[in-house]
N, C-alpha and C positions, 0 to 999 in steps of 0.2 A: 506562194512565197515561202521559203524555206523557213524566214523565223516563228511562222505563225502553227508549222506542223512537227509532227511525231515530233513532242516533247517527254524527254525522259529523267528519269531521278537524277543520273548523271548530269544532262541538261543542265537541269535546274540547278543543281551543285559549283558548276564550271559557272553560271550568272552568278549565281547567289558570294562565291566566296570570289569573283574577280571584282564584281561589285564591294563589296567587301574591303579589300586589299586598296581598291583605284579611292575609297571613302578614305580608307586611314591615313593614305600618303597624304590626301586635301587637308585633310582636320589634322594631322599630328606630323606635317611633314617628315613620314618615314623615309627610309631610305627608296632610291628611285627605280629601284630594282623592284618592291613593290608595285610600283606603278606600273613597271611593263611586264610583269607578270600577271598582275590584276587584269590590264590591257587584254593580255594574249587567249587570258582566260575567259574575259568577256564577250569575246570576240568566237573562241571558240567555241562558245557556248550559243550565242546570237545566231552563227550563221550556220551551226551546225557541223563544221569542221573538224579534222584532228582523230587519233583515235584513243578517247582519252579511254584509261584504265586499259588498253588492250585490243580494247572493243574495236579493231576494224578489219577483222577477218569478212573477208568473201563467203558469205553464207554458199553452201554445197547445192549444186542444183540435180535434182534428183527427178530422174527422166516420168513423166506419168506415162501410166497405160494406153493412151492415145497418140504418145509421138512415135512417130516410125524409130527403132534403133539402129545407130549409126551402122553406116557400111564400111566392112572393113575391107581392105585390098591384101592378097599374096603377094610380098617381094620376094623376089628370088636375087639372092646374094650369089655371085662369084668370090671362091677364094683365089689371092692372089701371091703368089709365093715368086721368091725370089728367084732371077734367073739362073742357073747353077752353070752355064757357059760362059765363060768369059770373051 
């Protein structure tokens, strides 16, 4: 289940202050823009989605010593120039 694994500071940050924001709107009626921000942040925190601060770069996959290296193929290009007869 995705909310019970790899929790990280950010994580935590994205519950902790949407939690936060979704409390102040209940107790001090802020404005409601709190709410769906506190929401969105709750949410992206819970299910692990978003890339907050940045963070969702494709980690580089770096071939090991035991995978065969890709095979490359020769193309051979024709150039192709204009007819000069009309």
């Amino acid at each position: 289940m995705t909310i019970l694994r790899n929790w990280s500071l950010t994580r935590i940050l994205q519950v902790s202050f949407g939690t936060f924001l979704i409390g102040s709107f209940l107790l001090h009626g802020d404005d409601v823009s709190s709410l769906a921000f506190g929401g969105l942040l709750l949410l992206m925190g819970l299910l692990n989605i978003g890339c907050p601060l940045g963070a969702c770069a494709v980690p580089i996959k770096r071939p090991n010593s035991q995978e065969k290296p890709a095979s490359t193929t020769e193309v051979e290009y024709d150039i192709v120039a204009p007819n000069a007869h009309h």
